[in-house]
Biopython code that builds the backbone (N, CA, C, O; Angstrom):
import numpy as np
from Bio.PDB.StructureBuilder import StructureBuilder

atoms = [
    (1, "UNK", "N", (99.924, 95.935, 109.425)),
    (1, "UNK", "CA", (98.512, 96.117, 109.671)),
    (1, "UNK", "C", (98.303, 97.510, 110.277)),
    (1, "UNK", "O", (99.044, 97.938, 111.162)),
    (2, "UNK", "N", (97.307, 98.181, 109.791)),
    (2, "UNK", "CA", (97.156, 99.945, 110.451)),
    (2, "UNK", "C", (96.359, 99.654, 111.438)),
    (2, "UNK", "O", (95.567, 98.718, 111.547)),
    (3, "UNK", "N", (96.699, 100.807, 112.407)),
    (3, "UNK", "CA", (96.316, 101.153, 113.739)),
    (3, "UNK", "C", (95.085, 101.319, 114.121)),
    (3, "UNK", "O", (94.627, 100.994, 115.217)),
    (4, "UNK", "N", (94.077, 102.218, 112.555)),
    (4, "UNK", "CA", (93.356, 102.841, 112.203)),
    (4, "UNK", "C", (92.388, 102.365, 111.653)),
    (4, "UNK", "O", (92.794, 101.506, 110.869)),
    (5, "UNK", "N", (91.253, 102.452, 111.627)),
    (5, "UNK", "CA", (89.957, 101.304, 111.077)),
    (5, "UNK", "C", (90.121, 102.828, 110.289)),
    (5, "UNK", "O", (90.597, 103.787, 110.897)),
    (6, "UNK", "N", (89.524, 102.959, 108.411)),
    (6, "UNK", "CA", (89.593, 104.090, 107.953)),
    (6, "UNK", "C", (88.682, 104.959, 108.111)),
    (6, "UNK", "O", (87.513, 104.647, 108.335)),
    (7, "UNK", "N", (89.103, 106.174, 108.013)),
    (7, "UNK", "CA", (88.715, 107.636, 108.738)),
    (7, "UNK", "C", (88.424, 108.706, 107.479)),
    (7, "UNK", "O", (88.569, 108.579, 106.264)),
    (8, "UNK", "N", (88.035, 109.617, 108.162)),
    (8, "UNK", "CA", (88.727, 111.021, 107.483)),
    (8, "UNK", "C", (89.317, 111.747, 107.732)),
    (8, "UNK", "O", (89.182, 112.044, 108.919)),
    (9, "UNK", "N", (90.418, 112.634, 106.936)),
    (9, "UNK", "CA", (91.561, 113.002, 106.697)),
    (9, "UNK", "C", (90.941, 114.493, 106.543)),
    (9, "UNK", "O", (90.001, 114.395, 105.755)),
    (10, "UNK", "N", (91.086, 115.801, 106.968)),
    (10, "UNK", "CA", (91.066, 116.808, 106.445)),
    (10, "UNK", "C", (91.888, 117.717, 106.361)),
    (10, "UNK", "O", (92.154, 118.146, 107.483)),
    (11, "UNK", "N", (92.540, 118.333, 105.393)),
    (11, "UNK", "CA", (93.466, 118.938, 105.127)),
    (11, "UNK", "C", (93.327, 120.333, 104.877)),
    (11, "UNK", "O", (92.379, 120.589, 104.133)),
    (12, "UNK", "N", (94.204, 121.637, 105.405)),
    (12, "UNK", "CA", (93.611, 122.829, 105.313)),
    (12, "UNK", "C", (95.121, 123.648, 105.538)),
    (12, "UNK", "O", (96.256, 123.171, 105.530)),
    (13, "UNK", "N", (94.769, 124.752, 105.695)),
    (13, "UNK", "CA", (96.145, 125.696, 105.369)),
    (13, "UNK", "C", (97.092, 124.992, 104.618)),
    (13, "UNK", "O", (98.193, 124.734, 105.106)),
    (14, "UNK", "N", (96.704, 124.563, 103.180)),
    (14, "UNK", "CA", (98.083, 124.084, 102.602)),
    (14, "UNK", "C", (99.054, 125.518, 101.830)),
    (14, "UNK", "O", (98.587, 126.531, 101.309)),
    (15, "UNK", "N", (100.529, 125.122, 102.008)),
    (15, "UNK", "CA", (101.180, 126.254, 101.044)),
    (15, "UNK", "C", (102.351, 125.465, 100.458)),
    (15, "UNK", "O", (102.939, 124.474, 100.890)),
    (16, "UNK", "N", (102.517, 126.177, 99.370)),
    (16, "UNK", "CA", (102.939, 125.214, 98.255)),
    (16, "UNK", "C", (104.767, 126.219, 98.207)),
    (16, "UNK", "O", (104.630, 127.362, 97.771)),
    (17, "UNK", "N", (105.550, 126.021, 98.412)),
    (17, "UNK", "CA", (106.453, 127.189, 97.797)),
    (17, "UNK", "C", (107.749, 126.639, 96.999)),
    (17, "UNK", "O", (108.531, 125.939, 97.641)),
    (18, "UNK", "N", (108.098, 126.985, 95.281)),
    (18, "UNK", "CA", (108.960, 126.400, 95.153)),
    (18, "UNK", "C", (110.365, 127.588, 94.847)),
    (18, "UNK", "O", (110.365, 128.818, 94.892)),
    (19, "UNK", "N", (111.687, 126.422, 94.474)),
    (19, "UNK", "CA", (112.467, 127.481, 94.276)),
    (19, "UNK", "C", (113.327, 126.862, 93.366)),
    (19, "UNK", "O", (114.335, 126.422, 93.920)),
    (20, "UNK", "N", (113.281, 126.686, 92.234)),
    (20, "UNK", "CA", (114.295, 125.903, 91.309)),
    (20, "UNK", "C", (114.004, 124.203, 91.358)),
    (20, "UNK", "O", (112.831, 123.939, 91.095)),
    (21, "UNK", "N", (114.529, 123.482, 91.533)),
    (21, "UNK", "CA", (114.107, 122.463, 91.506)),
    (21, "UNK", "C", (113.973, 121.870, 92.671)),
    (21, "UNK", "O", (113.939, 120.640, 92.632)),
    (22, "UNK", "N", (113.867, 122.497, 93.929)),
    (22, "UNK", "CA", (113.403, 122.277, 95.355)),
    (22, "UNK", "C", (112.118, 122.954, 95.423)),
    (22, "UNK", "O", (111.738, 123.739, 94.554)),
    (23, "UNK", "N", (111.477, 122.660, 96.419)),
    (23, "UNK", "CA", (110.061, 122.810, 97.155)),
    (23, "UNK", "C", (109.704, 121.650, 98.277)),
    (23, "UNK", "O", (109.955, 120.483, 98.577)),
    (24, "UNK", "N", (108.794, 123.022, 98.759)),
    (24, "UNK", "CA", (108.596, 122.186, 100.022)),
    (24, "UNK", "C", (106.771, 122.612, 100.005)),
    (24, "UNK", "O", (106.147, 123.526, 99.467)),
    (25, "UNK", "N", (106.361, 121.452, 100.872)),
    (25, "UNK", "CA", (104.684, 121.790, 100.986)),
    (25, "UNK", "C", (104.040, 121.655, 102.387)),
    (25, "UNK", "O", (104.767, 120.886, 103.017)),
    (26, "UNK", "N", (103.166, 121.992, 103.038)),
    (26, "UNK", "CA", (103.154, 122.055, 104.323)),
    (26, "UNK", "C", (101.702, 122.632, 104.636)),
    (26, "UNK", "O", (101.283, 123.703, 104.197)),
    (27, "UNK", "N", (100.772, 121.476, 105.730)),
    (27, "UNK", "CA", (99.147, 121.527, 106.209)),
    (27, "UNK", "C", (99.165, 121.266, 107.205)),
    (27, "UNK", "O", (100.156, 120.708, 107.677)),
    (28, "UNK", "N", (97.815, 121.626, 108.126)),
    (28, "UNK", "CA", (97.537, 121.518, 108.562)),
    (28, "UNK", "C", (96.709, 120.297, 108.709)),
    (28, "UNK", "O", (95.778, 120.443, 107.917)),
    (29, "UNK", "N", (96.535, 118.732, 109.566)),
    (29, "UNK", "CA", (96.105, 117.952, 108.945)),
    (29, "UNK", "C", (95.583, 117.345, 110.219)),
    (29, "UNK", "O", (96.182, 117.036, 111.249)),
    (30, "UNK", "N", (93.951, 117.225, 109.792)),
    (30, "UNK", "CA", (92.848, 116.287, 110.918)),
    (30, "UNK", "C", (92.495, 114.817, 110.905)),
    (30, "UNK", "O", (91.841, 114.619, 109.881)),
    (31, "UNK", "N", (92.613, 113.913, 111.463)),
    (31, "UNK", "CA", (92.535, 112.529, 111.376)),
    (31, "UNK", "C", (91.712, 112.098, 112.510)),
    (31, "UNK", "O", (92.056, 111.979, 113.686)),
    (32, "UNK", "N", (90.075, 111.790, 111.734)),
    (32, "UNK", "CA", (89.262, 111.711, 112.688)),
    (32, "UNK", "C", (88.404, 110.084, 112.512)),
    (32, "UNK", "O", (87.678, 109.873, 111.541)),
    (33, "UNK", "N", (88.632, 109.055, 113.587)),
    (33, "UNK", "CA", (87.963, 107.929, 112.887)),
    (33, "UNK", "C", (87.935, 106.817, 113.930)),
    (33, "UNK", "O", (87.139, 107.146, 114.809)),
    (34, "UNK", "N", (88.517, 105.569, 114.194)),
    (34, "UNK", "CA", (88.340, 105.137, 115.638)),
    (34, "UNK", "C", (89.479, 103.927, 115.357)),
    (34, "UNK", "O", (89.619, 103.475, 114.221)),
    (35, "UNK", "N", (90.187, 103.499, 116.362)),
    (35, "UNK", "CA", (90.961, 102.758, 116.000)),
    (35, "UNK", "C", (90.305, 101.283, 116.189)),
    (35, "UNK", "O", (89.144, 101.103, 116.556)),
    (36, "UNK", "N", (91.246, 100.249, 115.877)),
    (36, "UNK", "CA", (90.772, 98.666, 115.616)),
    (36, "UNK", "C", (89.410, 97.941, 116.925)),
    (36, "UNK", "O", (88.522, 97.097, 116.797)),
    (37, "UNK", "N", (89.877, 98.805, 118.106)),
    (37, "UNK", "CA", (88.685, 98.677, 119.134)),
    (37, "UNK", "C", (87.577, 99.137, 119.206)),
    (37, "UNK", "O", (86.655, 98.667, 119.873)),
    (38, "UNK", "N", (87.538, 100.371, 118.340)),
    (38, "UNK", "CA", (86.486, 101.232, 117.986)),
    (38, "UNK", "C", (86.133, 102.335, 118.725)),
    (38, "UNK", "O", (85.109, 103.013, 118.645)),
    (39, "UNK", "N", (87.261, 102.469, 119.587)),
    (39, "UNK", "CA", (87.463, 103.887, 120.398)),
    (39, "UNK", "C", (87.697, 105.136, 119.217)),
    (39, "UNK", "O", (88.639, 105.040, 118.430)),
    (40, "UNK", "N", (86.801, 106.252, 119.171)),
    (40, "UNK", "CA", (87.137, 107.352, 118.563)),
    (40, "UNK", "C", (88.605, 107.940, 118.740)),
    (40, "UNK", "O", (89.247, 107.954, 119.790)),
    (41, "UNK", "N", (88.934, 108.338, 117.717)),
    (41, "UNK", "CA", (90.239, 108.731, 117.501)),
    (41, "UNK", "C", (90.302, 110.402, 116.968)),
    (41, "UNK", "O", (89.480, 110.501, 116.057)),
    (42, "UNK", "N", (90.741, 111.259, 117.128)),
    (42, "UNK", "CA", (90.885, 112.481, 116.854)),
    (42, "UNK", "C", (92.767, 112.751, 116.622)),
    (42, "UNK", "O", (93.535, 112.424, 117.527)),
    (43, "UNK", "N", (93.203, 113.275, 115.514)),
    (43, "UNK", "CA", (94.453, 113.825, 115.864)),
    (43, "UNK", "C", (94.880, 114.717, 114.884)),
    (43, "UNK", "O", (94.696, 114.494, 113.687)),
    (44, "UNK", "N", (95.508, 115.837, 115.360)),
    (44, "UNK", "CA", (95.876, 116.904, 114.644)),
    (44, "UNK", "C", (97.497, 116.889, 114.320)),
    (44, "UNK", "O", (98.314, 116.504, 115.157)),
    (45, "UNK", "N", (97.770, 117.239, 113.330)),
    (45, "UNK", "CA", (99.288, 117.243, 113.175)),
    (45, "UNK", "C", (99.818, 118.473, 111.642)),
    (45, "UNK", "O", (99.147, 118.536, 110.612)),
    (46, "UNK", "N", (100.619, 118.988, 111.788)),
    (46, "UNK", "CA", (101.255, 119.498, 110.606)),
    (46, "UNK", "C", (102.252, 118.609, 109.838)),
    (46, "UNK", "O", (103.174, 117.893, 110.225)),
    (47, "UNK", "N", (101.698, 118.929, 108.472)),
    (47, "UNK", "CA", (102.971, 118.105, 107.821)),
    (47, "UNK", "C", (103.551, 118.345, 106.898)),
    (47, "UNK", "O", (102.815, 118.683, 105.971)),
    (48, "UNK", "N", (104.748, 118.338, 106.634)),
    (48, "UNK", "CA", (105.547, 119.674, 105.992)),
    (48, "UNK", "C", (106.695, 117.907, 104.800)),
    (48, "UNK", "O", (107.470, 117.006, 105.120)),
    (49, "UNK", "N", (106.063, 118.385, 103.541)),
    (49, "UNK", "CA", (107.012, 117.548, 102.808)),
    (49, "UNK", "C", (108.350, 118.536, 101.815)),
    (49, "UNK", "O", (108.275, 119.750, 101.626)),
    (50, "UNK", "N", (109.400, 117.706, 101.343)),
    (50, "UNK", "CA", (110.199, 118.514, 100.679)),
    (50, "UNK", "C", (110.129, 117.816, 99.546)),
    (50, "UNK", "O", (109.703, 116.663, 99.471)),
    (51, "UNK", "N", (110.638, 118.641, 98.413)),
    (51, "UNK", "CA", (110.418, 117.886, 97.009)),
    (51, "UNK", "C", (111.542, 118.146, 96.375)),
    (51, "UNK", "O", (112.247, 119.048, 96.829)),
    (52, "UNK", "N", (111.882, 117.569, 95.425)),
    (52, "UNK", "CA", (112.871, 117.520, 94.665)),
    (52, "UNK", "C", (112.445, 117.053, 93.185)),
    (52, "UNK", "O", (112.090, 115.895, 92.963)),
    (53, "UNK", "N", (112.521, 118.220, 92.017)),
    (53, "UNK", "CA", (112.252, 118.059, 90.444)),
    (53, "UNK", "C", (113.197, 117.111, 89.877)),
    (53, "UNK", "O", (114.334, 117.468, 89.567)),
    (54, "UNK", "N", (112.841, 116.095, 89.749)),
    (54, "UNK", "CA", (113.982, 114.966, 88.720)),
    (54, "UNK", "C", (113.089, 114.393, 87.637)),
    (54, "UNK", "O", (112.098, 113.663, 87.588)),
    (55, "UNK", "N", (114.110, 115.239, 86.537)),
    (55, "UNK", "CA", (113.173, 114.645, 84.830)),
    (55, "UNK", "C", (112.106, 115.460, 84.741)),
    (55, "UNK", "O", (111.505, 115.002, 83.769)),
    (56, "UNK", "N", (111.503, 116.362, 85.136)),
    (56, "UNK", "CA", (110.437, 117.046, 84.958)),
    (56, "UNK", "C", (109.743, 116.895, 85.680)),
    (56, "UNK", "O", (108.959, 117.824, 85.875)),
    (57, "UNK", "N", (109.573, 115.367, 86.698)),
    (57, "UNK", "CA", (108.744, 115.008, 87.688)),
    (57, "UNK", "C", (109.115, 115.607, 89.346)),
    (57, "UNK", "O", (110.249, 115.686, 89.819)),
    (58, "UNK", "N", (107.609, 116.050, 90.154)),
    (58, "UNK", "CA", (108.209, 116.264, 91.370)),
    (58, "UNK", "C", (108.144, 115.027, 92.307)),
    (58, "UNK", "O", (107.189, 114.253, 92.243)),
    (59, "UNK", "N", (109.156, 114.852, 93.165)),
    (59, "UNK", "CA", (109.626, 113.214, 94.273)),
    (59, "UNK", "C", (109.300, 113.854, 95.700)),
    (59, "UNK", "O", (109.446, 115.074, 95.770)),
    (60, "UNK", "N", (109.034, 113.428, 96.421)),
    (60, "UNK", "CA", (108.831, 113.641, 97.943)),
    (60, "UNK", "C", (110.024, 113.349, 97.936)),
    (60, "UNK", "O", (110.283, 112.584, 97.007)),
    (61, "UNK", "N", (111.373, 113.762, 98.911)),
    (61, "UNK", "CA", (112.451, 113.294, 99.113)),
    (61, "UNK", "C", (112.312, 112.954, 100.770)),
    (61, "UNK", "O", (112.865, 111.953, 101.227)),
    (62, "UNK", "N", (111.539, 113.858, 101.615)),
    (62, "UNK", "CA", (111.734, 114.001, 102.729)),
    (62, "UNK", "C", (110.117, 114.480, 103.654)),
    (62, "UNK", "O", (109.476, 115.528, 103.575)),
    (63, "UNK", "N", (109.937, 113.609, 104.238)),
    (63, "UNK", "CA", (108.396, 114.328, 104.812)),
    (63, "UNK", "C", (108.733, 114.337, 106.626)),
    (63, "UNK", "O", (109.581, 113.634, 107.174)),
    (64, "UNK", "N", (107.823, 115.323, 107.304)),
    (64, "UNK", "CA", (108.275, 115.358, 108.693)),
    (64, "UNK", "C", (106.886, 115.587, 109.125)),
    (64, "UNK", "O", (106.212, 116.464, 108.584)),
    (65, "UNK", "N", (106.445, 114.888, 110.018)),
    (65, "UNK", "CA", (104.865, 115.293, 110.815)),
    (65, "UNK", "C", (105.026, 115.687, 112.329)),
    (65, "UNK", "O", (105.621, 115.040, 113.191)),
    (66, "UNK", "N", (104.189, 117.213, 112.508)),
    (66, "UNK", "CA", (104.659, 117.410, 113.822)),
    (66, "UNK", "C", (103.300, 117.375, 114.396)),
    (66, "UNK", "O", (102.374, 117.871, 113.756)),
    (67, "UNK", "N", (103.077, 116.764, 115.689)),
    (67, "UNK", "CA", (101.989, 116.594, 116.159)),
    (67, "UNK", "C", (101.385, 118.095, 116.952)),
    (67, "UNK", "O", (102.085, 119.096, 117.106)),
    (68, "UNK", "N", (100.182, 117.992, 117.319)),
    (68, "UNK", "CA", (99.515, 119.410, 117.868)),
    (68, "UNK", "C", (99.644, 119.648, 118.934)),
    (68, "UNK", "O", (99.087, 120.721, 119.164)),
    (69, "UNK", "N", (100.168, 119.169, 119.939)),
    (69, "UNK", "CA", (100.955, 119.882, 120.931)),
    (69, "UNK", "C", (102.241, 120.065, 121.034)),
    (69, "UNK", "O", (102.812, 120.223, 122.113)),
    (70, "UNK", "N", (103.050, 120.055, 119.420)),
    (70, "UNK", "CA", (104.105, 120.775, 118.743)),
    (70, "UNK", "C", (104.356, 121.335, 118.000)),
    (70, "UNK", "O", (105.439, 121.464, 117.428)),
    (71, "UNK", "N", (102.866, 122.055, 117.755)),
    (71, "UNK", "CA", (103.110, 122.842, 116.519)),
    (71, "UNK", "C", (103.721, 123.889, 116.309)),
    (71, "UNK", "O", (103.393, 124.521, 117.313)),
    (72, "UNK", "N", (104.439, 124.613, 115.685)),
    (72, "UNK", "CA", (105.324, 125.481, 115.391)),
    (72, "UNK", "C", (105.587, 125.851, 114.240)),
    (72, "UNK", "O", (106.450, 125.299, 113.558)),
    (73, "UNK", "N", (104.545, 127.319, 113.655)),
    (73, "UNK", "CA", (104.779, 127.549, 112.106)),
    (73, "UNK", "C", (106.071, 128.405, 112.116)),
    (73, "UNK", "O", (106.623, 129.190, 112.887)),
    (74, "UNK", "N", (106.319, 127.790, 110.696)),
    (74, "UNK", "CA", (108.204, 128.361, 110.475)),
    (74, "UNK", "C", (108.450, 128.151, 109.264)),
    (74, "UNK", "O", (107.961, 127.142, 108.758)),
    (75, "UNK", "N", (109.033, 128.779, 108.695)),
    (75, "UNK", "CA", (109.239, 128.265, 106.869)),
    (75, "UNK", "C", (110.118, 127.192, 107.109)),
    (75, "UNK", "O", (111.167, 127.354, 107.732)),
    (76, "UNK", "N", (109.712, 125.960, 106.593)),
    (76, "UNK", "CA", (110.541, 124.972, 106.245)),
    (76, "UNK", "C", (111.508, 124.753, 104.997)),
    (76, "UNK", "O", (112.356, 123.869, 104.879)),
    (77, "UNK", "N", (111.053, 126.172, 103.725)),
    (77, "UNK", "CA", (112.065, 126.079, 102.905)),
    (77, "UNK", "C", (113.784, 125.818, 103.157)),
    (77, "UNK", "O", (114.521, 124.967, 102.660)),
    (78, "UNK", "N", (113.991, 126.600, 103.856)),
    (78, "UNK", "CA", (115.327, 126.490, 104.583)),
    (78, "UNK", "C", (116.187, 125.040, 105.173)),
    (78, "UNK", "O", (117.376, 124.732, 105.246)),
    (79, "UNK", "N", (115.006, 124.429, 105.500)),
    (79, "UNK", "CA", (114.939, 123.443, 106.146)),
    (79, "UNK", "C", (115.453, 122.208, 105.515)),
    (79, "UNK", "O", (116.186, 121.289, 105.881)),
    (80, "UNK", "N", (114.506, 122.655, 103.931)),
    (80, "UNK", "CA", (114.596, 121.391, 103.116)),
    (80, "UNK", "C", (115.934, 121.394, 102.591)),
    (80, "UNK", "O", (116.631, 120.384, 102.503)),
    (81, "UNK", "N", (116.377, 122.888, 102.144)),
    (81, "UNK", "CA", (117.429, 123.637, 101.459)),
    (81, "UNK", "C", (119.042, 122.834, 102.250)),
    (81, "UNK", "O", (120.143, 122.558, 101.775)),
    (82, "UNK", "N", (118.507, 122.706, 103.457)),
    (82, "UNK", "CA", (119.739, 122.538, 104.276)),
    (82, "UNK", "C", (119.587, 120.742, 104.469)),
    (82, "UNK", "O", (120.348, 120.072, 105.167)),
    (83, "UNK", "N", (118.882, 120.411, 103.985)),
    (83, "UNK", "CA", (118.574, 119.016, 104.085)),
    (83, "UNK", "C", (119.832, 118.468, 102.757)),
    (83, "UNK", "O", (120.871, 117.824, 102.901)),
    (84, "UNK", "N", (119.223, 119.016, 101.558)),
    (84, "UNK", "CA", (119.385, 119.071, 100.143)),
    (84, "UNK", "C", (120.765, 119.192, 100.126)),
    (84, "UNK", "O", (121.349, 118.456, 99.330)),
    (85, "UNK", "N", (121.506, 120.025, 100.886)),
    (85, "UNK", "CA", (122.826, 120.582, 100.508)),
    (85, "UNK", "C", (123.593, 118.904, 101.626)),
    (85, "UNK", "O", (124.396, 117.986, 101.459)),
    (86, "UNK", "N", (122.839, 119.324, 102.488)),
    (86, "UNK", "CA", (124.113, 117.943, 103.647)),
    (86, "UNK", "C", (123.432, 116.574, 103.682)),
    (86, "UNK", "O", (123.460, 115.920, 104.725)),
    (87, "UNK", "N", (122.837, 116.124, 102.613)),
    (87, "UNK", "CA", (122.459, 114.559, 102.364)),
    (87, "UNK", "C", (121.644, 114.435, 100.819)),
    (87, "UNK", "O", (120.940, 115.109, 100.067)),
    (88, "UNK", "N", (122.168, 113.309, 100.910)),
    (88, "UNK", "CA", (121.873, 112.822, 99.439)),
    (88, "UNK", "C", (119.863, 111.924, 99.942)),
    (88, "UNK", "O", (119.561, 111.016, 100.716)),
    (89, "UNK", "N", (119.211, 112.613, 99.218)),
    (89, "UNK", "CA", (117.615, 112.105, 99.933)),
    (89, "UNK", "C", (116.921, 110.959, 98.984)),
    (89, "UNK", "O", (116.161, 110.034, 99.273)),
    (90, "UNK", "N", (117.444, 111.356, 97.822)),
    (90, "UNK", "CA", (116.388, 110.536, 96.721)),
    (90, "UNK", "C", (117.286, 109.095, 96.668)),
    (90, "UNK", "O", (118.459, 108.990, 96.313)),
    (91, "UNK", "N", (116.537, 108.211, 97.048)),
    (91, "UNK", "CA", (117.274, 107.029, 96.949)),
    (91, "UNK", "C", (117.709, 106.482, 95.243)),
    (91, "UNK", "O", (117.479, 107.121, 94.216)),
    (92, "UNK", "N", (118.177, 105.547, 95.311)),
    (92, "UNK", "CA", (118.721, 105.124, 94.022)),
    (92, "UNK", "C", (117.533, 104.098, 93.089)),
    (92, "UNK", "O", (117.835, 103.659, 91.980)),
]
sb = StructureBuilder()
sb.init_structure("model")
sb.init_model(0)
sb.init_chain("A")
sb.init_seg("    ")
for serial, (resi, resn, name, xyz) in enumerate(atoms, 1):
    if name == "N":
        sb.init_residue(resn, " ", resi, " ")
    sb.init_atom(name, np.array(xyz, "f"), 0.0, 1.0, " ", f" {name:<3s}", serial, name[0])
structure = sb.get_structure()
């Protein structure tokens, strides 16, 4: 059951970057709405997914959300890259 009576979602600084059959994607993201008591809810977070091309199709392999009093822009290509190389992500 969600936390969240439904809201809106706004999404902004997205960047898309790929590199062979990796990519990663990464926003800035607002979640504004009230939870099950009906207390207003506000929350900011970045969220940075990694992808992986299998068959022509792109897979989320890996998503990470950092909340707004942790935000910290940084290329996550690297991130995913080093994900990719030391674990197997796409399940079976």
């Amino acid at each position: 059951m969600a936390a969240y009576n439904p809201g809106i979602l706004e999404l902004t600084h997205l960047e898309i970057v790929t590199g062979g059959k990796i990519a990663y994607a990464h926003s800035i993201q607002r979640f504004t709405g009230a939870d099950k008591s009906g207390k207003k809810v506000e929350m900011a977070f970045r969220m940075t997914d990694c992808l992986e091309k299998e068959d022509g199709r792109w897979k989320i392999v890996h998503e990470h959300k950092f909340h707004a009093d942790r935000l910290r822009f940084r290329s996550g290509f690297s991130e995913c890259r080093a994900l990719k190389e030391n674990f197997s992500l796409v399940q079976p």
